[in-house]
C-alpha positions in Angstrom: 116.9 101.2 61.6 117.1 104.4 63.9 113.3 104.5 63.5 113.2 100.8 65.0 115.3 101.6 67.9 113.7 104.4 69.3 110.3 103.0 68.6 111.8 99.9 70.6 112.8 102.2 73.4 109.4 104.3 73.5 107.9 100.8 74.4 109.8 99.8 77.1 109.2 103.1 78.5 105.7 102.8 77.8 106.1 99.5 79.2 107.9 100.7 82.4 105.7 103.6 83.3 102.1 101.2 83.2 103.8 98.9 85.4 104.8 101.8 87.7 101.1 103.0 87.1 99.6 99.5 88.4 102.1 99.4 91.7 101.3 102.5 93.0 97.4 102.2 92.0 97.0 99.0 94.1 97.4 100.1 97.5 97.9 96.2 98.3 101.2 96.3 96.3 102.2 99.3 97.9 101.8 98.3 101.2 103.1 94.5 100.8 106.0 95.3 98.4 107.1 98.6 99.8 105.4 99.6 103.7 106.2 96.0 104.7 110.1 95.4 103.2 110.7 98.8 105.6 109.1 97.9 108.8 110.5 94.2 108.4 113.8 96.1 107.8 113.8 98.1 111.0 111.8 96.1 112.9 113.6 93.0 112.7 116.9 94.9 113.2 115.7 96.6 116.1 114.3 93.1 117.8 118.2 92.3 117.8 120.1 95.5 117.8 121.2 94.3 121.1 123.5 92.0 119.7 125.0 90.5 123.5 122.6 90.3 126.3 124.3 91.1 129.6 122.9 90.0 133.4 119.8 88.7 132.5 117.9 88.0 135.6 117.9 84.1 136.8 116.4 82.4 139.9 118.8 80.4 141.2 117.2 77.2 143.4 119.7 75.6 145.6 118.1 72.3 146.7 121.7 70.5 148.1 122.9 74.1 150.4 126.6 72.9 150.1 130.0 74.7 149.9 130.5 73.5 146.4 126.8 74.9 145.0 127.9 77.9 146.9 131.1 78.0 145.0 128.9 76.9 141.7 126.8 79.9 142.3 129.4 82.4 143.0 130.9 81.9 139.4 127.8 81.6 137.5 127.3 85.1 139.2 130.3 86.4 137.9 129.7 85.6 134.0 129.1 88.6 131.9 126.1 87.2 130.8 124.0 86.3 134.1 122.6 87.9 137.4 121.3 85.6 140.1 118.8 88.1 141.0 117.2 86.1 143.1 117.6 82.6 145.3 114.2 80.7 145.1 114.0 78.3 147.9 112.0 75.9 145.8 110.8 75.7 142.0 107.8 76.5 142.1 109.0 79.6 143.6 111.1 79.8 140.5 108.3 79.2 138.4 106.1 81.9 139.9 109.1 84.6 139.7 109.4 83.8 135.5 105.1 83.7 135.3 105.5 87.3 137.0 108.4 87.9 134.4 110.6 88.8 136.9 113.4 86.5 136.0 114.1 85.1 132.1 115.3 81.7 133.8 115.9 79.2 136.6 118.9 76.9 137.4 118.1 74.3 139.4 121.0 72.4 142.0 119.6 68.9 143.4 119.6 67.5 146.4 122.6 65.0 147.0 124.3 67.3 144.0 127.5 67.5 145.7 127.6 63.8 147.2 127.5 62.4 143.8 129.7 64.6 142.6 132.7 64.0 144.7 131.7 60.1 144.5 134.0 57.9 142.1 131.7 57.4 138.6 129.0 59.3 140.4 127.1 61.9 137.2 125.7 64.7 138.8 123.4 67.6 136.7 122.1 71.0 137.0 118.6 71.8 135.5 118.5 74.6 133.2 114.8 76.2 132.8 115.3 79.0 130.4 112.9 81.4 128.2 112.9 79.8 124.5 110.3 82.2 123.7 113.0 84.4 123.1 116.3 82.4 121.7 119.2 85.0 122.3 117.7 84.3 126.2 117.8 81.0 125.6 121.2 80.5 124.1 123.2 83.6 126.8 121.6 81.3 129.7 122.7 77.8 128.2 125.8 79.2 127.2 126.8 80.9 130.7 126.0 77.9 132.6 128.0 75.8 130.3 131.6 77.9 130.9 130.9 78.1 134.3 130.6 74.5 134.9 133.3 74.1 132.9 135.6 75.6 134.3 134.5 74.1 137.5 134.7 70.7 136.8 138.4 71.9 135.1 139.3 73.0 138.4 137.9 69.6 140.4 139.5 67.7 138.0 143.4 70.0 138.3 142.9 69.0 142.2 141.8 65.4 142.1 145.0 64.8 139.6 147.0 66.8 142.0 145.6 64.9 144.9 146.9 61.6 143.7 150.6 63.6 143.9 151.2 64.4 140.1 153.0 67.6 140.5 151.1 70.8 139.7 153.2 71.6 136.3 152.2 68.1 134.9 148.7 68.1 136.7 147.7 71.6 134.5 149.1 69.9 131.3 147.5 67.0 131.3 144.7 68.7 132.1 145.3 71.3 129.7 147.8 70.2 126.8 147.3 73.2 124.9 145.7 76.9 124.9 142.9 77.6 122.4 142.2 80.9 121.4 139.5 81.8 119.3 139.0 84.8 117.3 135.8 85.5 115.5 135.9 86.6 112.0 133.3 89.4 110.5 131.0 89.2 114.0 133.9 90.3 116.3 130.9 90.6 119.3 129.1 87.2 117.7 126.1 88.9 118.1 122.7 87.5 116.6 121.8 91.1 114.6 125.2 91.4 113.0 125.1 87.4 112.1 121.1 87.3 110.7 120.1 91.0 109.4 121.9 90.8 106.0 120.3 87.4 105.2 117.2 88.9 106.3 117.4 91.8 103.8 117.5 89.9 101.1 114.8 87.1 101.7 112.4 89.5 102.8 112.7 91.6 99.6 112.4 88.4 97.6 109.0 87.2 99.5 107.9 90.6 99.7 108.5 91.5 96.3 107.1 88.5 94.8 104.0 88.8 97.2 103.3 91.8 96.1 104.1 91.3 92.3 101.6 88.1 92.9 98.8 89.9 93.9 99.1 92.6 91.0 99.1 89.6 88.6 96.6 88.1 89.8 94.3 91.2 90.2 95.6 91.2 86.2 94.4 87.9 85.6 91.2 87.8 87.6 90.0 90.8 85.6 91.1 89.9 82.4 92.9 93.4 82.0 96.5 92.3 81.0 96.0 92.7 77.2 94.1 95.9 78.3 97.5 97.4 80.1 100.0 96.0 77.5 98.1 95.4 74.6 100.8 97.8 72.7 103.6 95.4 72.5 101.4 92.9 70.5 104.0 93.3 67.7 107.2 91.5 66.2 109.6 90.8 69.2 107.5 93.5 71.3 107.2 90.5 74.3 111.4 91.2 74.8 110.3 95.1 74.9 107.8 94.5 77.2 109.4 92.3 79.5 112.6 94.8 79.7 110.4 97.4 80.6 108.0 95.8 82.5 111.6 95.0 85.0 112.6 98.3 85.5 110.6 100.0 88.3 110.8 96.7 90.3 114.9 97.1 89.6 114.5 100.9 91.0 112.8 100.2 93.6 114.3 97.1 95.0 117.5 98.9 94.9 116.0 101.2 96.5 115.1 99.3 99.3 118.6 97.7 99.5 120.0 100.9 99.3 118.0 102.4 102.7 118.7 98.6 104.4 122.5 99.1 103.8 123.1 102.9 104.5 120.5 103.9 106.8 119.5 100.3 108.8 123.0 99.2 108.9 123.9 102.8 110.1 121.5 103.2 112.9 122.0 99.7 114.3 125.9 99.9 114.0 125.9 96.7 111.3 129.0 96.7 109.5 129.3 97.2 105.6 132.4 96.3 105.3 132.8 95.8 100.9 132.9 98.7 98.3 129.7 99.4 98.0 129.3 100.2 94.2 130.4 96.2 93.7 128.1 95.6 96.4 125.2 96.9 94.2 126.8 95.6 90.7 125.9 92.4 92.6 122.5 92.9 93.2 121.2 94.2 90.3 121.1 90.3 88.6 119.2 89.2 92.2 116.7 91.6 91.8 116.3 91.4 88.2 116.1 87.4 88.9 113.5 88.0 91.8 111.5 90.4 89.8 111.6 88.0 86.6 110.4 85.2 88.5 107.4 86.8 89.7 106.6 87.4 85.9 106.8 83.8 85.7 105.0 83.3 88.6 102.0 84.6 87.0 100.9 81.6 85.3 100.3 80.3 88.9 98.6 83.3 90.8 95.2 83.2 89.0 93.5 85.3 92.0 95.1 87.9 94.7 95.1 85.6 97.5 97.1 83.2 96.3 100.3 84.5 95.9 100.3 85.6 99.8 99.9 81.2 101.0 102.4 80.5 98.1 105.3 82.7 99.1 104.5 82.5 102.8 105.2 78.9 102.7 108.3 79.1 100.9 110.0 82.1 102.6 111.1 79.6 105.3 112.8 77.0 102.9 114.2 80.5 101.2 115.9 81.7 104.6 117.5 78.3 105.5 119.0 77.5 101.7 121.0 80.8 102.3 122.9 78.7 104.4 123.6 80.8 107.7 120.7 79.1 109.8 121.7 75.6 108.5 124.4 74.3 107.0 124.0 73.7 103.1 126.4 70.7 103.7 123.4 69.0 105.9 121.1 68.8 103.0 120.1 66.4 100.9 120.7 66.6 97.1 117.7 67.3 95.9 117.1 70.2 98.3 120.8 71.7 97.1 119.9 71.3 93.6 115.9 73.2 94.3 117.6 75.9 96.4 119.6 77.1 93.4 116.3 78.2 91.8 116.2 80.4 94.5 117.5 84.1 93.4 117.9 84.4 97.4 120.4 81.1 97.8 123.1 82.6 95.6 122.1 86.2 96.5 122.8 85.9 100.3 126.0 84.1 99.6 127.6 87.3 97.4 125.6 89.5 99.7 127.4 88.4 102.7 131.3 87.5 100.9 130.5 91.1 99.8 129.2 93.2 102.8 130.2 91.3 105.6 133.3 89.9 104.4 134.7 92.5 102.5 135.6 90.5 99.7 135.8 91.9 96.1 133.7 91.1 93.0 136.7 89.4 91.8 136.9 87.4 94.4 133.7 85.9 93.8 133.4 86.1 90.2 132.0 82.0 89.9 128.9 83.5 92.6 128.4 86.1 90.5 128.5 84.2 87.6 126.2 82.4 88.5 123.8 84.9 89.9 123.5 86.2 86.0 122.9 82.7 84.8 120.1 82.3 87.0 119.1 86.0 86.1 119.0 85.2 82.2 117.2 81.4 83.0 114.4 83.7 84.4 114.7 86.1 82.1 114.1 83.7 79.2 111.3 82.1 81.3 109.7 85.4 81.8 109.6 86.4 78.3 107.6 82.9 77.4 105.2 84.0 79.9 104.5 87.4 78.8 104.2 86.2 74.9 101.6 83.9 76.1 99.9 86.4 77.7 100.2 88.9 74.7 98.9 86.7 72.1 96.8 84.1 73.5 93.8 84.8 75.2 92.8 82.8 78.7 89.3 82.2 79.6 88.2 79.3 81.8 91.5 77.0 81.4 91.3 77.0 77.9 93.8 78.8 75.7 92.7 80.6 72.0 95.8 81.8 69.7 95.7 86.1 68.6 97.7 86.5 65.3 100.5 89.1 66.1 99.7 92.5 64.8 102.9 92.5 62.2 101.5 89.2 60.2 97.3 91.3 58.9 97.7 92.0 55.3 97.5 96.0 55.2 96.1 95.4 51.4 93.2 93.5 53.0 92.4 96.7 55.0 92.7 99.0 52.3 90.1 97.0 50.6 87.8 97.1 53.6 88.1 100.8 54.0 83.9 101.0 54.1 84.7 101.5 57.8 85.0 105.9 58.7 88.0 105.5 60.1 89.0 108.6 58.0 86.4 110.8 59.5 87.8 110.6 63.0 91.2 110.4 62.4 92.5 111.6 58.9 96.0 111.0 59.1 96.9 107.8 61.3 100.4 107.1 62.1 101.4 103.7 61.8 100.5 102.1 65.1 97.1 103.3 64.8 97.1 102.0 61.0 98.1 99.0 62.3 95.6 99.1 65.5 92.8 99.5 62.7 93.9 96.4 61.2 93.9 94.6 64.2 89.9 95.5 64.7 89.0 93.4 61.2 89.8 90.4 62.9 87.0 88.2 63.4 87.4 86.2 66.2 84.1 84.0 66.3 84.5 82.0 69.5 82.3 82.4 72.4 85.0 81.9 75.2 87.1 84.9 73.9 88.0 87.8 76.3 85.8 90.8 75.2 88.1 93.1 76.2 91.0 92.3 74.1 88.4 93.0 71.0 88.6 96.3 72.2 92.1 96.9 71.9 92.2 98.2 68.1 90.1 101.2 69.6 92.7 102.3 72.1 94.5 104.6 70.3 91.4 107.1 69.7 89.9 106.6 73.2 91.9 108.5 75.8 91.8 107.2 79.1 91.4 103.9 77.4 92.5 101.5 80.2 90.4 103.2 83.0 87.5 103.3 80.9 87.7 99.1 79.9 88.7 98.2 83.0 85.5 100.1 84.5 83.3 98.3 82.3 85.5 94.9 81.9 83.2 92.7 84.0 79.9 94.0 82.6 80.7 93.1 79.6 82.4 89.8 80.0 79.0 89.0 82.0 76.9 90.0 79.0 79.0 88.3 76.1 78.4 84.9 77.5 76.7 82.3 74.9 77.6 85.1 72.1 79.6 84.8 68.8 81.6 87.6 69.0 83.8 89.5 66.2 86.1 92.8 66.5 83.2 95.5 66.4 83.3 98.3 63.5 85.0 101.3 64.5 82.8 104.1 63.2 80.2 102.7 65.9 82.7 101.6 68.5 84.6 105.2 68.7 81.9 106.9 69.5 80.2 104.6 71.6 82.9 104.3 73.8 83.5 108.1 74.2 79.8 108.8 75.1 80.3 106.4 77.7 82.8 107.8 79.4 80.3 110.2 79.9 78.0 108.3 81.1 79.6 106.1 83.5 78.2 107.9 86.8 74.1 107.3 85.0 73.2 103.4 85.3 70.3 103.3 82.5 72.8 105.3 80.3 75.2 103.0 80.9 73.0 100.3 80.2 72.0 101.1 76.7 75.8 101.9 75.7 77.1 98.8 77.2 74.3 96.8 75.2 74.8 98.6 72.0 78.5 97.1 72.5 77.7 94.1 73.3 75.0 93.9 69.9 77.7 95.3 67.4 80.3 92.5 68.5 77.8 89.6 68.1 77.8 87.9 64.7 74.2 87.6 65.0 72.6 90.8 66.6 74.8 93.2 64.9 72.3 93.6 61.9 69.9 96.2 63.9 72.8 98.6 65.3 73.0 102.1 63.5 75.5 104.8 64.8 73.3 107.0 64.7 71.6 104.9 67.8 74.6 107.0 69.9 73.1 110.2 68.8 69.6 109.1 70.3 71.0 107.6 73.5 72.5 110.9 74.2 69.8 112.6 73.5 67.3 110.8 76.1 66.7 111.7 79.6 67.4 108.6 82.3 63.2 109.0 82.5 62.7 108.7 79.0 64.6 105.6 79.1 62.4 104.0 81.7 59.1 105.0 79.8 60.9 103.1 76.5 61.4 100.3 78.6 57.7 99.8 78.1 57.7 98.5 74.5 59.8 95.4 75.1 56.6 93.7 75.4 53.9 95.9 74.2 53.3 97.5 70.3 51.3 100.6 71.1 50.4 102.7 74.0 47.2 104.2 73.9 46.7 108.3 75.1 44.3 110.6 74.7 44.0 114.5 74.4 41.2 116.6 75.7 40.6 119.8 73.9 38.7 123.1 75.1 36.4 124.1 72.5 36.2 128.1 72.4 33.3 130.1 72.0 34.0 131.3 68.9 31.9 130.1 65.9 35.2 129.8 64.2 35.8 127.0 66.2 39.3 126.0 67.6 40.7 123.9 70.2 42.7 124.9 72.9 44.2 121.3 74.4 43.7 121.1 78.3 45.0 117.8 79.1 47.8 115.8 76.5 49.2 112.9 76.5 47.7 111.3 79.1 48.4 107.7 79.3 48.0 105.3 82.3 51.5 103.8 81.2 53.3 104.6 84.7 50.6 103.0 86.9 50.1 99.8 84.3 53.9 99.1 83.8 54.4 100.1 87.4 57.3 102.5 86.4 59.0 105.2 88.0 60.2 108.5 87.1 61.2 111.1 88.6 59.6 114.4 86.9 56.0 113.5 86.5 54.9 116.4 84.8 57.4 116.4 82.1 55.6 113.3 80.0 54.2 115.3 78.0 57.5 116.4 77.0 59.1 113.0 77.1 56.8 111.9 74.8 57.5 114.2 72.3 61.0 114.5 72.4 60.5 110.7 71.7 58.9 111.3 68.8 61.2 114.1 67.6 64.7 111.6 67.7 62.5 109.2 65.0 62.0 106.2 68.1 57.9 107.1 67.8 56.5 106.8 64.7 54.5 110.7 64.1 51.0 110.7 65.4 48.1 109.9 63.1 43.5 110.2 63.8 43.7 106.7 63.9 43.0 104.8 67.4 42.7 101.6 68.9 39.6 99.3 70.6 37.6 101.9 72.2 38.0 99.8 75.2 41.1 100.9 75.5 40.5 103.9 75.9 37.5 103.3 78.6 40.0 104.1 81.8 41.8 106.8 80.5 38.7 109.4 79.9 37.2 108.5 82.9 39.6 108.4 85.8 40.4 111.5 88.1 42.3 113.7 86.4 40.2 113.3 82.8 36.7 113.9 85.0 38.3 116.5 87.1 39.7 118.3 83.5 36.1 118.2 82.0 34.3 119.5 84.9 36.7 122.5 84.7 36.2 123.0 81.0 32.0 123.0 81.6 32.0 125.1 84.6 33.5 127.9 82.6 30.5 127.4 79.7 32.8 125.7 77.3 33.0 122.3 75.6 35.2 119.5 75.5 36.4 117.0 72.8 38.2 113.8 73.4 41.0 113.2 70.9 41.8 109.3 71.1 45.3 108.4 69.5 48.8 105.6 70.5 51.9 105.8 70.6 53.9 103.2 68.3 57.7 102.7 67.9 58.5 103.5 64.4 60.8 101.4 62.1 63.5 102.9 63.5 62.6 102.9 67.3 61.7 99.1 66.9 65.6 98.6 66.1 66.7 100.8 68.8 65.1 98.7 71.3 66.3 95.7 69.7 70.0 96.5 69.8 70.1 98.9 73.3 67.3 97.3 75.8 67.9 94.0 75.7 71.0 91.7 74.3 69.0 88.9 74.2 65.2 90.3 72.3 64.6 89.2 68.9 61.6 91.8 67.4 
């Protein structure tokens, strides 16, 4: 049982620290999920950190020149929020002033303004050309302009009551029949920072977060390398492991986040944080967890990088205005109430603000928070369906192939197989490797399968295992198409794999190992492979492989040697010119040490790929070229101008049994011989 538990807890740990691993590998996720969430933290504070605007600058057009647009003028001077900088004697004046942005807006008196007014049902108006551009300029000009008229018209209507001889007492109470005072709550200066930034920190770590948690899944999904990163929790109930640990570094770092927005934002730009802030954080741990849950989900849907970044950027709109504090929730229809629940952000900003702005206590708003966990464990439940699919079924074009879970292979059945050396690289397995080996007897003979989850039994004895297959994941997927494939044999996949790593940085190295893989996972080429074909492959120079090359379409190469007979009656032969073959200029191939052929060649023949050289030749006209181009005429002129004689030796090369199957199984996935 104690065994269970702390093999439970290694894997979400193991689980936590590859999902830290593929955040801060993707500079994408690091810059959307944690560069952005700060600068749209400050920068949207400091956009409104002003809170109240105070004199902004307005052109003031006075088309009727009256006492009473004097008056008007004098008192919309006095606001707090406006300065009449400047009188415009006409609007395009006006006009020009806010091009030059000298002015942020223009009120406008017209002509007869003050005859209508004082006329019985006469309905005069002022013109109000303001900045939308910006709303807080907007809004402090609307709302200045407003007041002052209103208390202007007040005043006309006080003395036209008074006028008619209703004495002053009764004219200022029917004119006023009560006094309203108003006293904000929370925003005491009812300014826009104070009333939008905590709404803001929230929705923009949701978007954010799932943005960047999109693009990470998808990069998963494009690549085929989820079963590569998490392939370890393909065992009974490891999905809930998984899923716990795959949660924890967004739950860090979110809180995180929230944790510089509330004590170093709301700090600098004087918002208030007016709840206890450990129940401010007990809050938010079930809206991050239901954020970072749903992006889990989410990842049946973001099949490629970009689309995670149209999704959430359409929705982060509808996600600010169902927190309720740009719109009121009461103005929406059903429907829209009932989809903004889904939202981890609706509920979220509602606690978030009862909590930090209101100063209420968790207590207080135990049914939010309620309700915050119960969308927190719908997501949860939602995200452990999605990572179970993704651990044991396999998704390649649409179409949807079922894994057996590692816990349900018959260990007898492998005990029985045991031909495999398994033993010889690892003598004493523990029990997830045991069970790893098991795992690679499973055939799996369907073209469409991912060839990177047949990998997976090999992880355990391949360090660096991930980087390495996720190098090599799309050469491979590109060569197993139209294949039956099976789980390859260990003793050959081991090795293979660790020589690659070796090789990664040589292409025609590369090449052979990646189509020796490729061969010993298909039903049907798998018969030529040897292990021992890793031995040769590492013993062959990237020239040597190009010369091979050769004998995908011919048999035998012919060569010939020219020996230096001596003097002596004894007769012997010293060789002068060997190995010369016309194979370069013929198969138009090159390499880059032209003198060392001769050596090629025979290191060929050493590994067992060339059968051993024998007297026997092939049509003399074969050999017609070879002893009379340059370097053969040039070689016997030599050997007669010092007295001596010459003999021609003519001889091939041919692949031997051996070499015939190398070819077979590393040159080319597709050649039958």
């Amino acid at each position: 049982m104690l065994k269970k538990v702390i093999d439970n807890l290694s894997l979400i740990m193991e689980s936590a620290k590859k999902e830290k691993r593929l955040i801060f590998k993707d500079d994408a996720v690091v810059e959307i999920y944690l560069v952005f969430v700060v600068l749209v933290y400050f920068f949207y504070t400091f956009v409104y950190s002003p809170e109240i605007f105070t004199k902004l600058p307005v052109a003031y057009v006075d088309n009727d020149q009256t006492t009473i647009t004097h008056k008007i003028r004098r008192m919309l001077n006095e606001t707090e929020s406006l300065d009449l900088t400047y009188d415009a004697t006409s609007l395009e004046e006006g006009k020009r002033m806010f091009e030059e942005g000298k002015v942020s807006g223009i009120i406008l008196i017209p002509k007869g303004f003050s005859a209508k007014l004082q006329k019985s049902g006469g309905n005069p108006s002022i013109a109000i050309y303001s900045d939308a551009s910006y709303m807080l300029y907007y809004d402090k000009t609307l709302q200045a302009v407003t007041n002052a008229m209103g208390a202007f018209t007040g005043d006309l209507q006080l003395k036209q009551t008074m006028m008619s001889g209703v004495p002053m007492k009764e004219a200022v109470a029917s004119s006023k029949p009560f006094n309203v005072i108003s006293t904000p709550l929370y925003n005491l200066e009812e300014g826009y920072a104070i009333f939008i930034i905590p709404l803001v920190l929230i929705v923009a770590l949701q978007t954010l977060q799932l943005t960047g948690m999109g693009v990470l899944y998808g990069t998963l999904r494009e690549r085929g390398t989820f079963i590569t990163n998490f392939g370890m929790a393909r065992r009974r109930f490891g999905f809930i492991f998984l899923t716990i640990g795959r949660a924890i570094p967004y739950l860090v770092l979110s809180m995180l986040l929230l944790l510089l927005g509330i004590k170093v934002v709301f700090h600098i730009f004087t918002i208030p944080q007016r709840g206890d802030i450990f129940e401010v954080f007990a809050f938010l741990v079930p809206v991050v967890l239901s954020i970072t849950f749903l992006g889990m989900v989410l990842m049946n849907i973001f099949r490629n990088r970009e689309d995670t970044i149209m999704l959430c950027t359409v929705f982060s709109i509808p996600a600010l205005m169902m927190g309720g504090v740009s719109y009121p929730i009461v103005a929406f229809p059903l429907w829209i109430k009932v989809l903004g629940f889904f939202f981890p952000s609706t509920i979220g900003v509602k606690g978030f603000l009862a909590l930090s702005q209101a100063g209420a206590s968790l207590n207080e708003i135990k049914d939010i928070y309620i309700q915050m966990w119960l969308i927190c464990i719908f997501y949860f439940i939602l995200a452990l369906w999605t990572n179970r699919r993704f651990l044991y079924f396999k998704t390649d074009n649409n179409n949807l192939l079922p894994l057996p879970e590692a816990d349900t292979i018959n260990s007898q059945e492998f005990e029985k197989d045991s031909h495999t050396d398994t033993n010889s690289i690892h003598p004493k397995l523990s029990e997830g490797h045991e069970q790893a080996l098991n795992d690679s007897k499973l055939n799996i003979t369907q073209s469409s399968v991912n060839v990177v989850d047949l990998l997976l039994p090999m992880r355990p004895f391949i360090s660096n295992f991930e980087q390495l297959v996720e190098t090599i994941a799309v050469d491979i997927q590109d060569k197993a198409k139209n294949k039956t494939l099976q789980s390859p044999p260990t003793y050959i996949t081991v090795p293979l794999l660790q020589a690659l790593q070796l090789a990664l940085d040589t292409p025609e190295l590369k090449e052979l190992y990646l189509n020796l893989l490729i061969n010993c996972m298909d039903c049907n080429s798998i018969h030529p492979v040897h292990p021992n074909f890793i031995n040769s492959i590492k013993s062959l120079a990237p020239d040597e492989i190009r010369l091979l090359s050769v004998f995908l379409k011919l048999e035998k190469i012919p060569y010939i040697n020219i020996k230096q007979i001596s003097k002596n009656e004894d007769i012997t032969y010293d060789i002068v010119l060997e190995k010369h073959v016309h194979v370069l200029e013929e198969a138009n191939i090159k390499v880059s040490f032209v003198n060392n052929l001769s050596m090629y060649f025979e290191n060929l023949e050493r590994i067992g790929i060339f059968a051993p050289a024998n007297n026997a030749s092939l049509e003399p006209s074969l050999y017609i070229d070879l002893e009379n181009c340059g370097l053969s005429k040039n070689v016997k002129k030599e050997i007669e101008n010092k007295g001596y004689t010459y003999k021609i030796e003519r001889q091939y090369f041919k692949l031997s049994a051996y070499g015939r199957s190398f070819i077979q199984a590393a040159y080319n996935t597709n050649i039958s011989m």
